[in-house]
NULUM-822981 format. One line per 8 residues: their letters; for each residue z, y, x of C-alpha. Coordinates in steps of 0.001 Angstrom, whole numbers. Each point is the difference from the previous one (the first is absolute). Layout:
N
A) Z Y X ~ ...;
***
This chain:
526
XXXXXXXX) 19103 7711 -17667 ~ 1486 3295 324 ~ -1488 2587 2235 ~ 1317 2338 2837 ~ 977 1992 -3060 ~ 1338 -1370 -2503 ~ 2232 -1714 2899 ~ 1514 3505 1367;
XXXXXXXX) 791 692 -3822 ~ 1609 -3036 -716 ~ 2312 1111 3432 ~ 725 3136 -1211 ~ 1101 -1729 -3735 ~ 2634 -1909 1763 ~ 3162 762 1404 ~ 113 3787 1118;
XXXXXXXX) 1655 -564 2913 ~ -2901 -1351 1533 ~ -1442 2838 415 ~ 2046 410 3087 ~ -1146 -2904 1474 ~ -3586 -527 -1061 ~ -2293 2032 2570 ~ -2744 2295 -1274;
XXXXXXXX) -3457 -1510 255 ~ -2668 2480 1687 ~ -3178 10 -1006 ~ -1929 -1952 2470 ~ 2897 -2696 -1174 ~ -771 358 -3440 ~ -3770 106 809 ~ 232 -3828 2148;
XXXXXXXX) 1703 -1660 -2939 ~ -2131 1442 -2482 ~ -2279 -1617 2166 ~ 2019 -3129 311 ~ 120 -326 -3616 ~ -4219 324 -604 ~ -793 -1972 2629 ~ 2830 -2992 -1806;
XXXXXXXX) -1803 667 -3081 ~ -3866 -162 1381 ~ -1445 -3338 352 ~ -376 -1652 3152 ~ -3679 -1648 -947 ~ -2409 1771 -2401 ~ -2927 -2696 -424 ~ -3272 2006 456;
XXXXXXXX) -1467 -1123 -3634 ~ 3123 2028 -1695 ~ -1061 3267 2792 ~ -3378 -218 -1123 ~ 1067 -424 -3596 ~ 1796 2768 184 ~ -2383 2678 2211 ~ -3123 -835 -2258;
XXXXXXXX) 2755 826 -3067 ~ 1005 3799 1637 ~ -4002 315 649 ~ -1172 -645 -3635 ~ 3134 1607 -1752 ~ -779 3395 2448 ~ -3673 -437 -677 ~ 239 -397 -3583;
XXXXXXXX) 2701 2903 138 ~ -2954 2034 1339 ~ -2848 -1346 -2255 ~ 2317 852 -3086 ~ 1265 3368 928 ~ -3567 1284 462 ~ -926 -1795 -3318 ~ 3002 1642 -1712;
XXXXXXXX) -863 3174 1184 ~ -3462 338 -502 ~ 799 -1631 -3678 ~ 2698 2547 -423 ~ -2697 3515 1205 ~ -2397 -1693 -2192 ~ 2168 -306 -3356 ~ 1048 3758 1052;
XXXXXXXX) -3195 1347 99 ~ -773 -1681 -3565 ~ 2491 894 -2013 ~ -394 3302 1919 ~ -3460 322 -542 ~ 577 -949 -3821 ~ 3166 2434 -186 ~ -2196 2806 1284;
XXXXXXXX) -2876 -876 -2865 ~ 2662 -150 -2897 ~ 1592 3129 570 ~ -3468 2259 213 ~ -1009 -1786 -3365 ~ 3379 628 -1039 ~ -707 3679 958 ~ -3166 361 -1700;
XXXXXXXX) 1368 -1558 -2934 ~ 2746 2325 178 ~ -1984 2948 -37 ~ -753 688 -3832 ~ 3067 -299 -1334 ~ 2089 2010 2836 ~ -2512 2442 -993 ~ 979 -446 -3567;
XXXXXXXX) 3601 -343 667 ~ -753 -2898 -2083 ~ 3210 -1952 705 ~ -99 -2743 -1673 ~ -3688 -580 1150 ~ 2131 -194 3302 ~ 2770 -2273 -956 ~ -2241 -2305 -1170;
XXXXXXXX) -2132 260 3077 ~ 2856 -870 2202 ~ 1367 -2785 -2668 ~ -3590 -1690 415 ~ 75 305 3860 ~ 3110 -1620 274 ~ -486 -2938 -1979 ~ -2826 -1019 2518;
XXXXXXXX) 646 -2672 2342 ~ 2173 520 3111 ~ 515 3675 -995 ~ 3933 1127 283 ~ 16 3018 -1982 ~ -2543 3854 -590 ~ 1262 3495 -75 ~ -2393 3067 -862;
XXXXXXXX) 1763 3206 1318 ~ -1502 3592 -718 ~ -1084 1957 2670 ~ 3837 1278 699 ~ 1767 -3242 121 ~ 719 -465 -3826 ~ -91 -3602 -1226 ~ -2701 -52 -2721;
XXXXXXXX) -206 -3439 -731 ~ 2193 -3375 1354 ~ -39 -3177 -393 ~ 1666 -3552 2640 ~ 1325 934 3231 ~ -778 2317 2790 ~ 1376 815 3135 ~ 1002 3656 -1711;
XXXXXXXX) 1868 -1947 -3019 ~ 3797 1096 96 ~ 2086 -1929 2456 ~ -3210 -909 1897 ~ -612 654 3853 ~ -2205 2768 -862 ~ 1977 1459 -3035 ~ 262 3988 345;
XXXXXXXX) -2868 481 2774 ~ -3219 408 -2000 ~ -481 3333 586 ~ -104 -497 3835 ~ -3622 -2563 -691 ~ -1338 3093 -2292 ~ -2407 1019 2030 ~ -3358 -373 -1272;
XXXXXXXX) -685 -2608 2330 ~ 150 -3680 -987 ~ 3078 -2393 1750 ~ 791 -3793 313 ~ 3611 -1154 583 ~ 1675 -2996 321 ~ 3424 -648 -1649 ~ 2377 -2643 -1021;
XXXXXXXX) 3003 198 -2424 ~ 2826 -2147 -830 ~ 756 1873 -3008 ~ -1419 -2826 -1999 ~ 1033 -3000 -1379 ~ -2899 -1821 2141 ~ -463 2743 2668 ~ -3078 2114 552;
XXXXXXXX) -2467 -494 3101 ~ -3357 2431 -696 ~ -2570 2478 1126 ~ -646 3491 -1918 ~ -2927 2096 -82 ~ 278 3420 -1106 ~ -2792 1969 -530 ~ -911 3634 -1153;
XXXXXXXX) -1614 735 -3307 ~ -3114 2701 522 ~ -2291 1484 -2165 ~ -2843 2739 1332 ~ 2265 342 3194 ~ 3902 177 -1702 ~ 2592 -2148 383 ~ 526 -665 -3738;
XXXXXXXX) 2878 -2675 897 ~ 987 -3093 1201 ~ -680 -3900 -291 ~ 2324 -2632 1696 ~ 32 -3505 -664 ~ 1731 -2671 1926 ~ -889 -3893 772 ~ 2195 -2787 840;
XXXXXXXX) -476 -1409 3444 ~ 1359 -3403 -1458 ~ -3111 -1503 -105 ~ -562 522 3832 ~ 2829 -703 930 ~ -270 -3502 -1905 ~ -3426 -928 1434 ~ 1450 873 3639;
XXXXXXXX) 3045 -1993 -686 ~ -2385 -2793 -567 ~ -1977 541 2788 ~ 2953 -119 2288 ~ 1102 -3429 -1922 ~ -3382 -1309 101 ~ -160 984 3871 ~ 3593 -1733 1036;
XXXXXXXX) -752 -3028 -1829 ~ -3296 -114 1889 ~ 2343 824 3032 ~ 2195 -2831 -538 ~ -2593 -2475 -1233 ~ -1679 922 3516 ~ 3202 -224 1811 ~ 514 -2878 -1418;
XXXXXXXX) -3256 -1777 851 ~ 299 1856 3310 ~ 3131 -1969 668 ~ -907 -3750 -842 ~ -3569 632 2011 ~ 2248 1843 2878 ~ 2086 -2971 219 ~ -2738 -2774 -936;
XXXXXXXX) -1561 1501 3374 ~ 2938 798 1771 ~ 711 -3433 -267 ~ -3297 -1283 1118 ~ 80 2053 2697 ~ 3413 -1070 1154 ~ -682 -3126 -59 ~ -1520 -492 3129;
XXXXXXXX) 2777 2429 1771 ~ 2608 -2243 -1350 ~ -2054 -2965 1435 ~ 655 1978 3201 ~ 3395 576 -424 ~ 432 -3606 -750 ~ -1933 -790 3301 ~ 2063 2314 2203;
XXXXXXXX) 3211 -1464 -1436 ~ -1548 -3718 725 ~ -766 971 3299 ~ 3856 1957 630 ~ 1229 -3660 -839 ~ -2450 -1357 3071 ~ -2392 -1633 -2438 ~ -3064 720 2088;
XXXXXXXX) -2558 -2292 -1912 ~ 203 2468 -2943 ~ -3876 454 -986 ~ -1724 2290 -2309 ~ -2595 -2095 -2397 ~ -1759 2687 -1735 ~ -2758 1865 1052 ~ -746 3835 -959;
XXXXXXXX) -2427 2376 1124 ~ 2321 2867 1 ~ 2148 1775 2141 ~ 3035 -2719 -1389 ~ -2698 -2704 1249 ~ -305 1863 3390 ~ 4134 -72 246 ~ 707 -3324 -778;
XXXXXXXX) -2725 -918 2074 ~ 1620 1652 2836 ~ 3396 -1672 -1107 ~ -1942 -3104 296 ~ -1080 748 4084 ~ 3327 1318 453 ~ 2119 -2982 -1370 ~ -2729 -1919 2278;
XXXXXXXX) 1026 1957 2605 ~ 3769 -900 -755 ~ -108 -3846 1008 ~ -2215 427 2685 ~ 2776 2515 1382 ~ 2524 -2342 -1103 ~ -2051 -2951 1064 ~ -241 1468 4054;
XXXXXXXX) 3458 914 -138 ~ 1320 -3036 -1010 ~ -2395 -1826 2807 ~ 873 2647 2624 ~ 3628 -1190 -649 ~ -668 -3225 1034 ~ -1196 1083 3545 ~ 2394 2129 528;
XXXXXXXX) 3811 115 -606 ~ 1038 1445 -3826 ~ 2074 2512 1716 ~ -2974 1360 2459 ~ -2387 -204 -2765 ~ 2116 2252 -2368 ~ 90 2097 3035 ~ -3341 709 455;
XXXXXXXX) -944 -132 -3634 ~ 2100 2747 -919 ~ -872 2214 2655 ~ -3928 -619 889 ~ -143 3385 1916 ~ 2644 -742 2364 ~ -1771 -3643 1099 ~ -1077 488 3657;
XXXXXXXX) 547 -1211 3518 ~ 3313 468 1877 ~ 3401 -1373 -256 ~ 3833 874 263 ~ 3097 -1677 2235 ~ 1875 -1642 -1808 ~ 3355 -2842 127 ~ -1414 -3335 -1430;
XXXXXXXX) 161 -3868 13 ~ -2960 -2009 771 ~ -418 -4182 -662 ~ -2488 -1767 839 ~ -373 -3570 -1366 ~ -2565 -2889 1846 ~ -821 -3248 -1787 ~ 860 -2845 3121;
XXXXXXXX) -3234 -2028 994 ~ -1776 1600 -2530 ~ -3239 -170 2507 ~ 500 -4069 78 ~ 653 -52 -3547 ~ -3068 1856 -1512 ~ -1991 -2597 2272 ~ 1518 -2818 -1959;
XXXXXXXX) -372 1796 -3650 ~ -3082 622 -2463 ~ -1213 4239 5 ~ 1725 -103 -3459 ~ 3039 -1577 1483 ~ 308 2038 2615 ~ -458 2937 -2748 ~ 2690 -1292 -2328;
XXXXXXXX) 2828 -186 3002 ~ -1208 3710 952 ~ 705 1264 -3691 ~ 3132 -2016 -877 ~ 1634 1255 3109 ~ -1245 3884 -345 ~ 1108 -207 -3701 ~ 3767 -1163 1371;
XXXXXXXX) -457 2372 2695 ~ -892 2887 -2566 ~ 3243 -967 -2359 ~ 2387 -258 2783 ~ -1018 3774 1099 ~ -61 1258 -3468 ~ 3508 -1739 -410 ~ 1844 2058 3135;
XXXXXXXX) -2235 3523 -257 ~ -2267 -1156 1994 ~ -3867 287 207 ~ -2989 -2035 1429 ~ -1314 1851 2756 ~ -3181 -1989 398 ~ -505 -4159 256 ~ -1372 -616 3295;
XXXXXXXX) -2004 -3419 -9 ~ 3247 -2256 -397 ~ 2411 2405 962 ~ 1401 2791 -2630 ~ 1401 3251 828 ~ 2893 1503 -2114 ~ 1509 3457 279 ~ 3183 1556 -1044;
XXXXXXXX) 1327 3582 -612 ~ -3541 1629 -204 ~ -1559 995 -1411 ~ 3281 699 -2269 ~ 2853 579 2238 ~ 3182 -2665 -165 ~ 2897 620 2402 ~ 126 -3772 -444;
XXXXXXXX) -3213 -1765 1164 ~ 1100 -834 2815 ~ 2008 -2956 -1656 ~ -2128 -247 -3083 ~ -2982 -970 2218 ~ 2359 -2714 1863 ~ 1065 -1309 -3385 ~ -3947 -364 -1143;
XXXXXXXX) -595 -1975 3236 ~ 2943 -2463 -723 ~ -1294 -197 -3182 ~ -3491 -1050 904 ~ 1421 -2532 2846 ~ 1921 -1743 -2936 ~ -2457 361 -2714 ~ -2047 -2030 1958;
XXXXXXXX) 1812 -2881 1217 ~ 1016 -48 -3905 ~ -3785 -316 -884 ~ -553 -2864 2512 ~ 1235 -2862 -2163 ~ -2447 1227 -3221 ~ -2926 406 2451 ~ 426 -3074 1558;
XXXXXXXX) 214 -1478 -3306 ~ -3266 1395 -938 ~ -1414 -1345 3286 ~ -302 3155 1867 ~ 1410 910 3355 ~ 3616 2043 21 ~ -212 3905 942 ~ 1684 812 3088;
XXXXXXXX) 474 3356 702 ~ 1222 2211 3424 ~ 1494 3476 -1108 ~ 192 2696 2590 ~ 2102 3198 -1406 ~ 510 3168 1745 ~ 1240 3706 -282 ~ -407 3425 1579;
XXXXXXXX) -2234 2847 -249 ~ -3322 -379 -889 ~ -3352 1947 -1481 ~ -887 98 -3301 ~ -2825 1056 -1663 ~ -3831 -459 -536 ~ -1512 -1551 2718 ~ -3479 -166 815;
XXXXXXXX) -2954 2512 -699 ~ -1090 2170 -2935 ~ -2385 -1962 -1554 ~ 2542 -3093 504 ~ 3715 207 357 ~ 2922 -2262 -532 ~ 3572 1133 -686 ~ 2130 -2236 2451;
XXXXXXXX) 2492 -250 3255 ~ -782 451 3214 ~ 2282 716 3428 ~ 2384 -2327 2324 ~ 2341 -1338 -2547 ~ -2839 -1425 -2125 ~ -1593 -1778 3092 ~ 3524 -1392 893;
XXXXXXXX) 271 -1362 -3231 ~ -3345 -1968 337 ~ 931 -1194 3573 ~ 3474 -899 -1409 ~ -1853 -2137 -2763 ~ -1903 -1724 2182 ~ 2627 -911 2209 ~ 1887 -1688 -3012;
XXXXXXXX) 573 -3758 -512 ~ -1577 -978 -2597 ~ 2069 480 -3470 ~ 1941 2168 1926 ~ 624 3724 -73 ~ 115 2279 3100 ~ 1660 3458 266 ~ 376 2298 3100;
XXXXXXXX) 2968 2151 1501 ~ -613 3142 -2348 ~ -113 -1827 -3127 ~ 3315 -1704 848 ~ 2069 3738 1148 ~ -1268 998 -3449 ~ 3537 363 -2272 ~ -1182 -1558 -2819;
XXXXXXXX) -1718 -3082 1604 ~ 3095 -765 2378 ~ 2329 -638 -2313 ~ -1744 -1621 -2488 ~ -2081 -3363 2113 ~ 1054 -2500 2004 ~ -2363 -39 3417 ~ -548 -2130 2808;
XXXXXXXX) -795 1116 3177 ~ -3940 -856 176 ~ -1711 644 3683 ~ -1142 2535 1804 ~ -3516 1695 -235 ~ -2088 2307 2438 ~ -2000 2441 -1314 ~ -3264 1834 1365;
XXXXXXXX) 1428 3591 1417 ~ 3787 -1177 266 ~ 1541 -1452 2915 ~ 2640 -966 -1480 ~ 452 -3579 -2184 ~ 439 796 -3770 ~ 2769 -2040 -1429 ~ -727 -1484 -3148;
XXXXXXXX) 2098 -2187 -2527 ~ -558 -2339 -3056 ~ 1119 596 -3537 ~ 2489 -2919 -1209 ~ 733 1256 -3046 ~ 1518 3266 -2102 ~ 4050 261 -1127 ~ 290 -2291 -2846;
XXXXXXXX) -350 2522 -2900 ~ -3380 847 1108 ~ -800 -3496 153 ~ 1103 -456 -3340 ~ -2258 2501 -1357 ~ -2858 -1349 1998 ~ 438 -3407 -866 ~ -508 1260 -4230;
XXXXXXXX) -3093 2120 1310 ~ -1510 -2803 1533 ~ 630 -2216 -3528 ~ -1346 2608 -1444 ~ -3334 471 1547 ~ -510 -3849 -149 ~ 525 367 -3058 ~ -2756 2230 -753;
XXXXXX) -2196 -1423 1604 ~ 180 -3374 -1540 ~ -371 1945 -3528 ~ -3052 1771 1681 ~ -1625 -3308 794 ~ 1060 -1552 -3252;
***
């Protein structure tokens, strides 16, 4: 993958006449897809074995680094200071050997001095100069030899003091790396002439070359070991962090029973411990909420469970729908059924009741003995409810006279029901006190409805004057002029009418939604 680059030079390879067209990159351009290209190229998960791995790798390469450098170089002053110390004690033997046949001018005496000298082991080459620079005797190599580095400059080290020097030459066929020591000759206080001999620094430089082998292939047999203990642990101590990974993806994907089985007595055993408690925790929480959803309506309850803070007394005005609902007789009937009868007709019609709110937007306000109270357009707001709540009483009047023929079958009295429905403003909000509250309806239109239910024939529904002027409800039901009502506080007779039916598209839908809740019911009790 070519980087920022290599791309702006494969640009500038093709035709030249984009180079009117392509814009100049700045910097902090060039800088973001550099960038862009590194971060493309770095992985997006580094397991925490191959980190390790790879930190305890840096530590013992930088350590052993360390460890050999100081080896090296204390090796290194110590093989200097021998060959020094035996360089120095050569050339004052040398010296005094010297002596008698400078003296003597006894020259071969001296070549055969310097011939024996430089057959010894490690020794380069001798010279013996007189006292004014004059070679007396040669024999090998030294750093004065023709064409070497020091070639010409003897005179200069004539001093009557002795002088080591270091020197390499490439004159050779093998190359030259030594040490010379160059000392004067002195009898009874004169400087009589001079003694140099030179030693090849091959030998040290061998034994530290094997030092520094020895020391890397300790460095990489450490490394090495370094690495598969490194990841050997790594692993074993990932292990239980990929356990918790695991367990955090188990419980993203809501499966709350996830349980840790092992047991540790470490600070990984204090953790999943605490995942333990907290996964605990989880279902209870999910436990209450789903229970706390069945007492109150879904939409209330996500309400207040998203917002805890803002849960306290007071209300708002709002435009809603009320219906209440009354089982007929229902007083005379519990006297002629068992507790668990009684029970049983309670829950089959709250469970229709429920389903035909759910169906139209509705929600179930609260059941009141054997009367249920439904609300529509709060707490979410529908320009609508008006008719939607109409629609769920129709709904219930039917549902039930299509229910008497299978109850009677099973031997147990029909459900009659009389449906009061009403609109207007109204309160909403929680209702009650702080340490007990209910989110509900209160004001004039709600207590119409109730009166307005229990004014209704039974299997009948019953609407008032302001439902009817409502747009959407006129021209949608068929009504029949009910009777008149008076109401506590107005002088005036309240006119009220009775639902026949909705325009025959409505119907049809209704008619499927009824099917359909049978239906599902009957599968339910299968």
């Amino acid at each position: 993958m070519p980087g920022p680059k290599e791309a702006q030079k494969q640009r500038a390879a093709g035709d030249p006449s984009d180079a009117a067209v392509l814009p100049r990159v700045s910097p902090p351009e060039r800088r973001a897809a550099w960038r862009a290209w590194f971060d493309k190229l770095r992985p997006s998960h580094a397991p925490i074995a191959y980190k390790l791995a790879f930190v305890i790798a840096l530590l013992i390469s930088a350590g052993m680094g360390l460890l050999g450098s100081i080896i090296i170089g204390n090796q290194a002053r110590l093989l200097r200071g021998q060959i020094d110390g035996f360089g120095r004690t050569v050339v004052r033997q040398m010296a005094e050997s010297a002596k008698e046949p400078l003296l003597a001018n006894d020259t071969l005496g001296l070549e055969m001095l310097a011939t024996n000298l430089s057959n010894g082991p490690n020794v380069l080459g001798t010279t013996i100069f007189s006292n004014n620079g004059k070679v007396l005797a040669h024999a090998g190599v030294t750093p004065f030899t023709p064409g070497a580095p020091f070639a010409g400059r003897i005179a200069g080290y004539l001093d009557a003091t002795p002088h080591e020097f270091d020197w390499r030459w490439a004159g050779t066929r093998n190359g030259v790396d030594a040490v010379s020591f160059l000392s004067p000759v002195r009898f009874k206080g004169v400087v009589a002439g001079y003694v140099l001999i030179s030693f090849s620094r091959e030998a040290m430089t061998q034994a530290l070359n094997e030092s520094v082998r020895a020391i890397v292939a300790a460095t990489l047999f450490m490394i090495l070991i370094g690495v598969v203990l490194s990841y050997l642990i790594g692993r074993r101590l990932s292990r239980p962090i990929i356990n918790l990974m695991d367990a955090g993806r188990a419980l993203g994907q809501g499966r709350l029973d996830f349980r840790f089985q092992e047991r540790r007595h470490d600070e990984i055993g204090y953790l999943m411990d605490s995942f333990n408690k907290m996964a605990a925790g989880l279902i209870q929480k999910a436990q209450v909420e789903s229970v706390f959803r069945r007492y109150v309506p879904p939409s209330v309850a996500t309400a207040v469970l998203s917002d805890l803070e803002q849960v306290k007394l007071g209300g708002k005005s709002v435009q809603a729908s009320v219906v209440f609902a009354d089982i007929v007789g229902f007083t005379a009937l519990s006297e002629r059924m068992s507790p668990d009868e009684v029970a049983g007709m309670l829950n089959e019609f709250y469970s229709y009741t429920s389903r035909a709110a759910e169906v139209y937007g509705g929600t179930v306000d609260k059941y009141i003995g054997d009367c249920a109270m439904l609300i529509f357009g709060i707490p979410e707001d529908d320009t609508n409810h008006g008719f939607r709540a109409l629609c769920c009483a129709l709904l219930l009047e039917r549902l039930m006279e299509r229910l008497t023929g299978s109850r009677s079958a099973r031997g147990l009295p029909p459900i009659r029901l009389r449906i009061g429905v009403n609109t207007g403003p109204m309160l909403a909000g929680n209702i009650g006190t702080r340490d007990r509250m209910q989110y509900t309806v209160v004001g004039d239109a709600v207590n119409l409805a109730s009166r307005l239910c229990s004014v209704a024939e039974p299997g009948t529904t019953v609407i008032g004057h302001e439902m009817l002027d409502q747009p959407e409800v006129r021209q949608r039901v068929r009504v029949r002029e009910h009777r008149a009502i008076h109401l506590r506080g107005i002088s005036r007779p309240v006119r009220t009418y009775r639902v026949v039916d909705v325009a025959h598209r409505y119907r049809r839908a209704m008619d499927r939604r009824i099917d359909s809740l049978i239906g599902e019911e009957l599968e339910a009790g299968i």
